[in-house]
Structures are given as structure tokens and as C-alpha cells.
C-alpha positions as CSV (number, residue, x, y, z in Angstrom):
1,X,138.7,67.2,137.5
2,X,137.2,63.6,138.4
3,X,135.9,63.4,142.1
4,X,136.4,60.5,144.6
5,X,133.5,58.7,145.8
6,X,133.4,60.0,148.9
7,X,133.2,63.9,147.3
8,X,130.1,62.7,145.4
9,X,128.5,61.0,147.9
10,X,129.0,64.4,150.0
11,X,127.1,66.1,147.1
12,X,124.3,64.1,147.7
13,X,121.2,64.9,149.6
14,X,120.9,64.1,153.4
15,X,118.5,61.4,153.1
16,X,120.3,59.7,149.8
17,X,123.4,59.4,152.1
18,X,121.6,58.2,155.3
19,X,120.4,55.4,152.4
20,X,124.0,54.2,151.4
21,X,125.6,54.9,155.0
22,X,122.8,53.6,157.1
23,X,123.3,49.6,156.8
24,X,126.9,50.3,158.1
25,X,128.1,48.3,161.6
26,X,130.0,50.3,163.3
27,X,133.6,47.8,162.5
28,X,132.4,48.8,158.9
29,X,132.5,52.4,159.3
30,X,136.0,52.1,160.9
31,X,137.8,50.2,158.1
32,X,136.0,52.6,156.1
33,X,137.6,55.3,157.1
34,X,141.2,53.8,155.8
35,X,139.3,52.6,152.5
36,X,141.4,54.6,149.5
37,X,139.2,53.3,147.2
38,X,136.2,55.6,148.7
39,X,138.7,58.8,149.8
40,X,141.1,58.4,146.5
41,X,140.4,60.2,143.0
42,X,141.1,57.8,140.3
43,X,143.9,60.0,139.2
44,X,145.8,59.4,142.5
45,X,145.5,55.7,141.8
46,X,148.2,54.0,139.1
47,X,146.7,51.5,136.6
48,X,146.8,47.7,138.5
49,X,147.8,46.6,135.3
50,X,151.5,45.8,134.5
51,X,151.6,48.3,131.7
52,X,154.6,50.7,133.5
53,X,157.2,50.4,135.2
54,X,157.6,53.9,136.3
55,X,154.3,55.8,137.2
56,X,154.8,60.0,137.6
57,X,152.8,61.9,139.7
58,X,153.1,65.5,138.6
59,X,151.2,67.8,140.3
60,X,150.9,71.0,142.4
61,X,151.3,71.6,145.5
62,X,148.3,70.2,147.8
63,X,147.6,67.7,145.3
64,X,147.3,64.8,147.7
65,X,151.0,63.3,145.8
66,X,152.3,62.2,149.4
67,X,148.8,60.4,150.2
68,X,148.8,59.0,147.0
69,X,152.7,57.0,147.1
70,X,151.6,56.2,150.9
71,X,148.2,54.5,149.7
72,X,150.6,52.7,146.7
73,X,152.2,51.3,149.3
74,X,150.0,50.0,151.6
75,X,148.0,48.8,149.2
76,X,150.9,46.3,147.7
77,X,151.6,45.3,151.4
78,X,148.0,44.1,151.7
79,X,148.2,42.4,148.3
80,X,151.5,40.4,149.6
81,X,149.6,39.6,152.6
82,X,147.2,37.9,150.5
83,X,149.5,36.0,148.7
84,X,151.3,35.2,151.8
85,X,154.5,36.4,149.7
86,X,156.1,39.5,151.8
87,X,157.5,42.0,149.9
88,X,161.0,44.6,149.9
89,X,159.6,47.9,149.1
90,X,162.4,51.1,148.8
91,X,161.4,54.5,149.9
92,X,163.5,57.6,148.3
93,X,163.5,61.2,149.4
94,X,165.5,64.2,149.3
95,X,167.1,63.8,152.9
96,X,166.6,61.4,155.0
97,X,164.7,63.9,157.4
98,X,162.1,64.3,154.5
99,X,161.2,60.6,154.0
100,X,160.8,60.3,158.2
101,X,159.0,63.3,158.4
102,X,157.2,63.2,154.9
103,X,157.1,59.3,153.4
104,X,157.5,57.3,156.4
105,X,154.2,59.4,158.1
106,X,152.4,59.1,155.2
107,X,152.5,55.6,155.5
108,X,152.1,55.1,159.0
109,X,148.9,57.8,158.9
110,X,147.0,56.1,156.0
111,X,147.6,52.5,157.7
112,X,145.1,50.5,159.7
113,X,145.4,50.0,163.2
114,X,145.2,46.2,162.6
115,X,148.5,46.4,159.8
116,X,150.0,49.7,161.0
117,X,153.8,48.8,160.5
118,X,156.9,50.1,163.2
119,X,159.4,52.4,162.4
120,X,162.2,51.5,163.8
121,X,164.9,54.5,163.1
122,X,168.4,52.2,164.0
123,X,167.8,50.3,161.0
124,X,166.2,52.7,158.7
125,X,162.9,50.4,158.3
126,X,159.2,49.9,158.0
127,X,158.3,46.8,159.2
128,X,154.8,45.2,158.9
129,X,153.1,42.4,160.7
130,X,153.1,40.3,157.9
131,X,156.9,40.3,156.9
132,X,156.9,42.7,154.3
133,X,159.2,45.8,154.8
134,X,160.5,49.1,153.2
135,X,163.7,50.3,153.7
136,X,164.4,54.5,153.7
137,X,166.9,55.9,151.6
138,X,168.0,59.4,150.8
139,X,169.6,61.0,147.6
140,X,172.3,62.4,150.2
141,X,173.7,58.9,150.4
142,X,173.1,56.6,147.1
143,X,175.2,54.2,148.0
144,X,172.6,53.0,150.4
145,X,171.0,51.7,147.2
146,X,173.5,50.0,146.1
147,X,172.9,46.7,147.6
148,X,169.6,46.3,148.5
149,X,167.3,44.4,145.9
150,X,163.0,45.5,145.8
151,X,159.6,44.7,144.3
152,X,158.4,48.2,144.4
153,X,159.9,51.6,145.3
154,X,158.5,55.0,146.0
155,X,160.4,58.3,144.9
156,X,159.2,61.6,146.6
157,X,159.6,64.8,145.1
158,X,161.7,63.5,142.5
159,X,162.5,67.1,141.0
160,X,164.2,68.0,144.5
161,X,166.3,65.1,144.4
162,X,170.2,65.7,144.9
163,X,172.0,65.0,141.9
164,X,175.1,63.7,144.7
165,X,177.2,60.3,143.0
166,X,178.9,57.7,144.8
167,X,182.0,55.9,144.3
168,X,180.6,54.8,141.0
169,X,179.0,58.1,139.7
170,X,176.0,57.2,139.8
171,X,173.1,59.0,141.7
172,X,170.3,57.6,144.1
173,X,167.7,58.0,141.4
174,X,170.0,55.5,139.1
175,X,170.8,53.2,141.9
176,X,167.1,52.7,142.5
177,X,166.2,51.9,139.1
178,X,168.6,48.8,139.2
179,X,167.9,47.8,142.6
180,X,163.8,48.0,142.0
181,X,164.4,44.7,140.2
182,X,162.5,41.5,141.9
183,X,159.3,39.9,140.7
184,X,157.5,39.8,137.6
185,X,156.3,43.4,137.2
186,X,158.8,45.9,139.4
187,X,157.7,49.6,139.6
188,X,158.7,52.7,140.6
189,X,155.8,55.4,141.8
190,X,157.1,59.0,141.4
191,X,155.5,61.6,143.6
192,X,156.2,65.2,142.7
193,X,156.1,68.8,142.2
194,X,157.8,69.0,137.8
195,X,160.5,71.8,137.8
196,X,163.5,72.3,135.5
197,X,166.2,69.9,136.6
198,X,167.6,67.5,134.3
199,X,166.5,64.6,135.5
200,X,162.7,65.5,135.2
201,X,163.7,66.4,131.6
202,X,164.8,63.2,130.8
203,X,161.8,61.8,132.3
204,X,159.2,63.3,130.1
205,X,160.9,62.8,127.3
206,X,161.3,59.2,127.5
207,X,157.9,59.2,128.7
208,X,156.9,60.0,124.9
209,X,158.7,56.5,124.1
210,X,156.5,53.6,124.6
211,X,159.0,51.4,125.2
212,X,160.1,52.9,128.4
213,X,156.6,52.1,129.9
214,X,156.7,55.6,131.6
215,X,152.9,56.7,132.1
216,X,152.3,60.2,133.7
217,X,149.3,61.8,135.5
218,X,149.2,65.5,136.0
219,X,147.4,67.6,138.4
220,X,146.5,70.7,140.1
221,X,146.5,72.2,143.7
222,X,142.6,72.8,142.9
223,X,141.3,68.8,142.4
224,X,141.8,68.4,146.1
225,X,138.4,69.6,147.4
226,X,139.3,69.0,151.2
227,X,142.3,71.9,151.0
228,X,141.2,74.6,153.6
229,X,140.0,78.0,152.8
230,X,143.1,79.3,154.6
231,X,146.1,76.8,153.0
232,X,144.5,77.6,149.3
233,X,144.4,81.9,150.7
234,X,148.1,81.3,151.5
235,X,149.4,79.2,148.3
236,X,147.3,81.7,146.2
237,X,148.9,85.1,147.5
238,X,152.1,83.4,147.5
239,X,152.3,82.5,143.9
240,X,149.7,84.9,142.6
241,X,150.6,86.5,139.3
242,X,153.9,84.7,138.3
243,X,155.0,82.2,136.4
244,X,155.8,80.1,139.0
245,X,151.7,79.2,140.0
246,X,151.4,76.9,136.9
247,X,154.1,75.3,138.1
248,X,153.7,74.9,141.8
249,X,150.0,74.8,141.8
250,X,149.0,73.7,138.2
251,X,152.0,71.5,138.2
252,X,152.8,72.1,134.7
253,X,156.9,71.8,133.7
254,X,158.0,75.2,132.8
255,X,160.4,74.0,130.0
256,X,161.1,77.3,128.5
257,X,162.8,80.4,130.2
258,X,164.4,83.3,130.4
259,X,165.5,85.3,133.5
260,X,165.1,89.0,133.4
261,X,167.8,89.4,135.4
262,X,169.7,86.2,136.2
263,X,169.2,84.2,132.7
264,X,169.1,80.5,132.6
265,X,172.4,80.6,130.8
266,X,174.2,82.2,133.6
267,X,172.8,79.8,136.1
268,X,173.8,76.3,133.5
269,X,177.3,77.9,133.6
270,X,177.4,78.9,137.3
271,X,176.2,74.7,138.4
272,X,179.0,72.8,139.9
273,X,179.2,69.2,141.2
274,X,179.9,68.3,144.8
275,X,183.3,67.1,143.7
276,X,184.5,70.7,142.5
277,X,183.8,72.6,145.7
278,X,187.4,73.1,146.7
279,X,188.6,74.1,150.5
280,X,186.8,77.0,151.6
281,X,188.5,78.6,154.5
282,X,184.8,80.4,155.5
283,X,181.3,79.0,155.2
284,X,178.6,81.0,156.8
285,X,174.5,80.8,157.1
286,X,172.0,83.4,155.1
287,X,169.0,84.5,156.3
288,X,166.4,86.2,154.5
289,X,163.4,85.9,157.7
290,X,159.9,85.3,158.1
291,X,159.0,87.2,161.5
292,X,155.0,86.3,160.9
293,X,153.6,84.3,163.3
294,X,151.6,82.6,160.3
295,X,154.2,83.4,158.0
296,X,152.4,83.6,154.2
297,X,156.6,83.9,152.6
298,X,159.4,81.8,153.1
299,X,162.5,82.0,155.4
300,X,165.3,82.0,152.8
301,X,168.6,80.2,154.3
302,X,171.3,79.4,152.5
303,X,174.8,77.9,153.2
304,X,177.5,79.6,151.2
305,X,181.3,79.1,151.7
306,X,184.0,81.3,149.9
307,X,187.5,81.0,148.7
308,X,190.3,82.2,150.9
309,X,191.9,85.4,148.5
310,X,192.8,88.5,150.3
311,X,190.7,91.3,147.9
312,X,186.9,90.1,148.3
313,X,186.6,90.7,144.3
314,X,189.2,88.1,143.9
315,X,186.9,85.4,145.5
316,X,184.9,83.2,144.5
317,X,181.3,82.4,146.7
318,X,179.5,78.8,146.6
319,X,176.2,78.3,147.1
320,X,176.6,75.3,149.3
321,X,172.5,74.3,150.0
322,X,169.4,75.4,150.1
323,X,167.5,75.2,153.6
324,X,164.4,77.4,153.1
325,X,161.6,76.8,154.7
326,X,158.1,78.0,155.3
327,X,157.4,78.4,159.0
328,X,156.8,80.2,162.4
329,X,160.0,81.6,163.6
330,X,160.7,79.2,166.1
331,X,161.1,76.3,162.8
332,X,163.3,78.4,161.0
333,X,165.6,79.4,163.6
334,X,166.2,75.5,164.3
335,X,166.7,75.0,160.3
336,X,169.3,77.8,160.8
337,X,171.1,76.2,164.0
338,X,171.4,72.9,162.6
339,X,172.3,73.8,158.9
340,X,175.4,76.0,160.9
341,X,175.9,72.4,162.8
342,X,175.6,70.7,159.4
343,X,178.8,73.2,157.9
344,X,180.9,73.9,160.8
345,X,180.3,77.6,161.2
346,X,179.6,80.0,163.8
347,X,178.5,82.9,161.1
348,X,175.4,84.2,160.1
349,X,174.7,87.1,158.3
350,X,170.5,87.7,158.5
351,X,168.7,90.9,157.1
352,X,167.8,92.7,159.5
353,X,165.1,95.0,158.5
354,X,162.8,93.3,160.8
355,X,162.9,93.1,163.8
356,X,166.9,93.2,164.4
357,X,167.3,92.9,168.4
358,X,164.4,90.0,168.3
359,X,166.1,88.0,165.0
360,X,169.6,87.9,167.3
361,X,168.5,87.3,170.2
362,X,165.7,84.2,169.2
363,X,168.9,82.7,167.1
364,X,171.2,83.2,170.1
365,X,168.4,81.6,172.3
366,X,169.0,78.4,170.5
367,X,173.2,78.9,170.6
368,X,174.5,81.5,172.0
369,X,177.7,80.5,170.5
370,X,176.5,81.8,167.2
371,X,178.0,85.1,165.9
372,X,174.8,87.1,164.3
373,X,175.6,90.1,162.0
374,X,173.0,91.8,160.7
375,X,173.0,93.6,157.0
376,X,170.2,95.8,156.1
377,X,168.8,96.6,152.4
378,X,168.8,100.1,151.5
379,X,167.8,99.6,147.7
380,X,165.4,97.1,146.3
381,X,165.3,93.8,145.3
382,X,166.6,95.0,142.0
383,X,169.1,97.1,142.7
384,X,170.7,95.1,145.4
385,X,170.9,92.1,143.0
386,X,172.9,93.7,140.3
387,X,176.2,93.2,141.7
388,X,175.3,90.0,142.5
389,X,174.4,89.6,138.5
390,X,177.9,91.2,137.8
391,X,179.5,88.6,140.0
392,X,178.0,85.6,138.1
393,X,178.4,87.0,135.3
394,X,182.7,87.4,136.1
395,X,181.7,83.3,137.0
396,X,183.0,84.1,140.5
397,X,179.1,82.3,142.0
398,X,179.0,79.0,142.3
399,X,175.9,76.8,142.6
400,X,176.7,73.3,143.7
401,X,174.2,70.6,142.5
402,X,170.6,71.6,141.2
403,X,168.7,73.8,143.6
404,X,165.0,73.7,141.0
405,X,163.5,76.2,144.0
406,X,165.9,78.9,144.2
407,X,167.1,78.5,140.3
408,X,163.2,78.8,139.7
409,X,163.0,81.9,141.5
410,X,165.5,83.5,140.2
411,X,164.7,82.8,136.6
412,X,161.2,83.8,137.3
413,X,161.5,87.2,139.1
414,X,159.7,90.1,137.9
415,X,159.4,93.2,140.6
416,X,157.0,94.3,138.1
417,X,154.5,91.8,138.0
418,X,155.1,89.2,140.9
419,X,153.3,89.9,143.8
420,X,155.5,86.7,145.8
421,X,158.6,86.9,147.6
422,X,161.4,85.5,146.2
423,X,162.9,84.6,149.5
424,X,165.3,82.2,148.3
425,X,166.7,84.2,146.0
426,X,166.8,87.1,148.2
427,X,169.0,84.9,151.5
428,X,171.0,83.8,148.0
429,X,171.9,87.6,147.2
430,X,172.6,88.5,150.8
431,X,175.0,85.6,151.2
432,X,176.9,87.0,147.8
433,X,177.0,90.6,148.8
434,X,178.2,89.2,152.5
435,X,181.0,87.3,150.6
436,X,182.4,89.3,147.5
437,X,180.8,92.8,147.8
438,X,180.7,94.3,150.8
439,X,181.0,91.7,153.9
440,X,180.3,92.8,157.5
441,X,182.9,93.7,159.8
442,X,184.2,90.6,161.5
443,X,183.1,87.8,158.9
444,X,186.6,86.5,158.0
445,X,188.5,83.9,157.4
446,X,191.8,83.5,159.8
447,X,195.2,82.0,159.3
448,X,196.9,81.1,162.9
449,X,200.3,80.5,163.0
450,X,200.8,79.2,166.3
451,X,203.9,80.7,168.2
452,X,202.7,80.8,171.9
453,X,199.9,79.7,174.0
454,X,198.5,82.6,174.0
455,X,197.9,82.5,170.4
456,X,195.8,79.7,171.4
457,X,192.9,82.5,171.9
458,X,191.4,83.3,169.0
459,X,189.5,87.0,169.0
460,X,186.0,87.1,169.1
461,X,184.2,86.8,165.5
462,X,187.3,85.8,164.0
463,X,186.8,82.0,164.3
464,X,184.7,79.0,165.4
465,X,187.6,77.1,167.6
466,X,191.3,76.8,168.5
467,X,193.7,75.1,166.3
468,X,197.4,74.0,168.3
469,X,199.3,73.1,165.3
470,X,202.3,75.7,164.8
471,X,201.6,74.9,160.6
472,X,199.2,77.2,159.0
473,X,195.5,75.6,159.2
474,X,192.5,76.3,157.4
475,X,189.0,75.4,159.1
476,X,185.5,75.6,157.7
477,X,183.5,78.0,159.5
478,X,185.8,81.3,159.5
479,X,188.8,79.6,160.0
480,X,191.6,81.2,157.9
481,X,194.4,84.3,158.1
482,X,195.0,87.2,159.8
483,X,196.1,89.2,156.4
484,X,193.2,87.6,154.6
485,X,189.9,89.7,156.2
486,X,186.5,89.1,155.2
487,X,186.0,92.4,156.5
């Protein structure tokens, strides 16, 4: 593990650093402070050279990976500043929450006060003083790629990209590889976490082809020495004992697996595209909580939307997105409230082993309008996925686009040896069990034909609206028929 300057400096005696820090002004020691070259590893660094074209960070979490793209900016900012030559930069993440909240503070954090650039949100920009500017993109939308042109671009957590097409079927990933096209030398830094999706695949194997001019750097959680006791306590108990640690904190591609329970060839054939999600007459939020105040587990939430057949074993369930998150209950009910927005539903089905009055009443503190039903687990984690298993297995589970988190832990669960919680997977099996197995009383779809006005009023649970049309409708959300309960 190679060091930054600034770690071997702190291993250095008092007085040996009062000798290289004492001729300092104090305008010195404040552009210090935003000096990568002292506070970087050379690892986080890509060759100046114009040996690649795409540079692949691939490292665990806590790495410094977000730092590093932000610094790769900045730092071809200032050298277009130099030159007096602004520059088009192109900044890709997952969602276009992620590169505000994640890329676009990055840069803005690691920038000095004297070239700090705005944000400015209505046009989806970074703007600096000198001209230069980097537009935001999302793989959500790759047609926003589709006509810009750029000297550099930055791609986030490349594995966790969505594999969505446009008009063209092509995805954001492919879109940025033509439009990264101006200057003599355009390149691509990729920032991110390796797991099993194709794309990441493809990547390391044309890495192995000189040709491509693909260079990758690998790392682990452990080379960043400024990671607090508590974060590296909390990533350690979390991953502790399963496969998954070489992967999320020794960032090392697990190429090679096979589930115990749901096997990687089950999930291949269970993967749809966008495009093949037909109408589902019901879509509803799962929730597998956190109730920690300093939660060490994730919240698994889920989207799922089902088909409209009368028997429940006649239907088939998709796995619409994957919203976990890690956080105090107050974050996670928000993910929750807006992903129901997002879908057009009123439904969600939450364990509710913990804590049942509190989990309905914080959710209905942020919309009342919500309709919370609450499942509890009587078996374990085992047991309660076998019929889920049996479900895939009959291909009636559908998984819409790569999901490398939840696919991950479902490959990689062990109740015999994993000490983590696969909270993903579990918010994943309550959704199926909600849908095809054994749903709550009052999750259904409803079919309205439209007679009167007082058919106008919809019964409570069975429904997110009112529909005037005297044709049969079908609405997202639990909109669907009387004879067809979910129920």
C-alpha cells in the first residue's frame, strides 16, 4: 500500500515536521490544503501521459474513488486555465441524484475558493471562472449524451450503472464513449466499486488487449489511512466473513459463483429489459427496515409491480428497482415516500418485526396517504425464501435491468457463515411473498367499471385514485378489478 505525502510526513517526528512546515506563509498553507499532489496516493492519480483512454478505478468501499474523479477533474480545469483553452468535461452517474449529491460535491469540496465553479441545477452544469464546464448526465436518461461532444469525462460507480437504451439501443455508458471525442488525447476516468454486471466484464477483458488502452488500478478499503475507527467498525461487521468483503472492501471482481440458494443461472434467466415490463395493474414499495439510530445494516426497499391474473400463483412479480439504502430512519422513510411517488402507488408492505406501530406511523408522518401493511416473518431467512426460489424457478420473478447489489447478495448468502444482513435480498423476498404467495389483505389490484357516481368512490386500500371512464381502466399503484384480489 503506497502512502501520500502528507501520511509520511505525519509519521515523522515533531521537530522533522516543524522543519518542512515551518517556512510556510500562511496563503501557502491555505492552497496547501487543496494541493492533491500532497493529500493524494499515487494510486489515486492516472498516468499524465496519453497512454489510455479509459482509466478504472476499482476499489472498495472507502477507497477515496469519488475524491480521486473529483481531483481528475479539477486538475484538467486548471491545466485548461493555463492554456487559456476551456474545456467540455461530462460527468455520469447512476441517477442524476447521485452525481448532485455524490460527483457534483466532490468537485465543488476539493475546489479552491479562488476557482470553485457554480452549480447551476436548471441547466445541469458546472461552470468555472475560466470557461470551462461539465455537464451532468445520468444512465436513467442516455439520450442526454447523445449530442453533447467532450475532452474528458468522469463515470461514477460504473458497475451500478443502468443498463436503460434510448431510441437507438444504446446505453449512457456507450453514448459517452462517442461523445468523449475532442482534442488530441480524450479520456474517460472510471470510479468504482467491480461487481458482476456485464459491462464491468467487458471492461476487464478488453483491458488485457493493449490496443484498447484500458489501464486499471485496484484497491482496498484499508489504503485510506484517514477512514475512522467507527466507519471501518461498521463496514467490517457488515461484510465480515462473506464473500462479499473482497469485493466491497478489497475491491476484487468476484467472477465466479454459485448461489446456494438462488443460483446465478436462475437470476441470468430471471433479467429482463425495461422494454419487457408489460402493464402491471399493481406496483407497490418493500421494506425490509433499519430502526437503529446508527443503523450498522441496510434498509432494503424495493419497487415490485405484478401482473393482473386472478389466482396469485398465476402471476408473475417484477422487480421494478432497487432503492436500499444505509441510513437513520428518517433517510429511509423519505427513499420510501419518493420511490412510491416515483411508481404511482399508495402500497407498502414493510416487515414489521420491529417496531410495527413506530414503522407506520414515521411512514405515515411523511404521507398519510400511504396504505402501510405490515407482514411479519415467522421462519428464517431460509425458509421464508424457498417459495420465493420455487417462484423463480416456475420463471414467474422478474428482475428488470442489472441490480449487481441485490443479485450479489443473493448469490452470496450463506446463513451458515455470513454474519451481514442481506437486506436487499430480504425487502426482495417480502415483495414476492406479498405478490404471488401469500399477499396481505387489501393489496389488490381493482377493475372499476363505472356505472354511477357513486362508483366514483373507491374503498379504502383498494386503490390510489378515482378513474371516470365507464371502460374498464387499469392504473399503476393498485389500480385494477374487483374479481381480481390481491388478497
Amino acid at each position: 500500500m503506497s502512502k501520500s505525502i502528507a501520511e509520511e510526513i505525519a509519521e515523522l517526528s515533531l521537530e522533522e515536521q516543524e522543519e518542512i512546515w515551518g517556512g510556510y506563509t500562511e496563503e501557502q498553507a491555505q492552497a496547501l490544503a487543496y494541493d492533491w499532489a500532497i493529500w493524494g496516493r499515487p494510486e489515486q492519480r492516472p498516468p499524465e501521459d496519453g497512454s489510455w483512454r479509459i482509466f478504472l478505478a476499482l476499489a472498495g468501499r472507502g477507497w477515496g474513488k469519488s475524491r480521486a474523479g473529483a481531483e481528475w477533474v479539477r486538475s484538467k480545469v486548471e491545466q485548461a486555465d493555463l492554456a487559456g483553452k476551456p474545456i467540455e468535461i461530462l460527468l455520469l452517474g447512476r441517477t442524476s441524484a447521485d452525481v448532485r449529491d455524490v460527483m457534483v460535491k466532490a468537485i465543488l469540496e476539493c475546489s479552491p475558493p479562488n476557482n470553485k465553479p457554480e452549480y447551476i441545477p436548471s441547466k445541469r452544469r458546472l461552470e468555472w471562472p475560466g470557461g470551462s464546464y461539465a455537464l451532468c448526465t445520468s444512465s436513467e436518461k442516455p439520450d442526454q449524451l447523445r449530442g453533447p461532444s467532450a475532452h474528458y469525462g468522469w463515470a461514477d460507480e460504473l458497475a451500478a450503472l443502468k443498463a436503460t437504451v434510448d431510441d437507438a439501443g444504446t446505453t449512457a455508458w456507450a453514448n459517452l464513449l462517442f461523445a468523449v471525442r475532442e482534442g488530441k488525447n480524450p479520456q474517460i476516468f472510471g470510479t468504482t466499486t467491480p461487481k458482476r454486471t456485464k459491462l464491468m466484464k467487458d471492461l476487464i477483458k478488453d483491458s488485457e488487449d493493449p490496443s484498447r488502452r484500458i489501464k486499471i488500478v485496484k484497491g482496498s478499503t484499508y489504503d485510506n489511512s484517514s477512514l475512522s475507527a467507527a466507519y471501518l467498525d461498521d463496514i467490517t461487521s457488515q461484510y465480515e466473513g462473506s464473500d462479499l468483503a473482497k469485493q466491497e472492501l478489497f475491491g476484487e471482481m468476484l467472477l465466479e459463483a454459485e448461489g446456494l440458494f438462488f443460483t446465478e443461472q436462475m437470476i441470468i434467466d430471471a433479467q429482463v429489459s425495461a422494454r419487457e415490463v408489460p402493464h402491471l395493474p399493481l406496483r407497490f414499495i418493500a421494506v425490509d427496515p433499519s430502526v437503529a439510530e446508527r443503523p450498522a445494516d441496510e434498509c432494503g426497499i424495493v419497487a415490485v409491480g405484478v401482473t393482473g391474473e386472478q389466482r396469485p400463483r398465476d402471476r408473475t412479480a417484477y422487480i421494478l428497482e432497487d432503492y436500499s439504502i444505509k441510513g437513520a430512519v428518517d433517510i429511509w422513510v423519505d427513499r420510501v415516500v419518493n420511490a412510491a411517488k416515483e411508481h404511482r402507488t399508495k402500497f407498502i408492505v414493510v416487515e414489521g418485526n420491529q417496531g410495527r406501530q413506530l414503522l407506520q406511523s414515521v411512514i405515515n408522518a411523511k404521507d398519510p396517504n400511504l396504505k402501510v401493511f405490515l407482514v411479519n416473518a415467522h421462519h428464517g431467512k431460509h425458509k421464508r425464501a424457498e417459495p420465493v426460489i420455487v417462484a423463480m424457478q416456475q420463471k414467474r420473478v422478474k428482475l428488470v435491468d442489472e441490480m449487481p447489489d441485490l443479485t450479489d447478495q443473493m448469490m452470496f448468502f450463506d446463513p451458515e457463515n455470513t454474519k451481514s444482513s442481506p437486506d436487499r435480498m430480504d425487502a426482495m423476498v417480502w415483495g414476492i411473498i406479498a405478490a404471488l404467495i401469500d399477499p396481505p389483505d387489501g393489496l389488490r389490484a381493482y377493475r372499476s367499471r363505472i356505472t354511477s357516481p357513486a362508483d366514483l368512490r373507491l374503498p379504502q386500500g383498494r386503490g390510489a385514485g378515482r378513474v371516470s371512464s365507464k371502460r374498464p381502466v387499469q392504473r399503476a399503484g393498485g389500480f385494477g378489478s374487483r374479481s381480481s384480489r390481491f388478497g
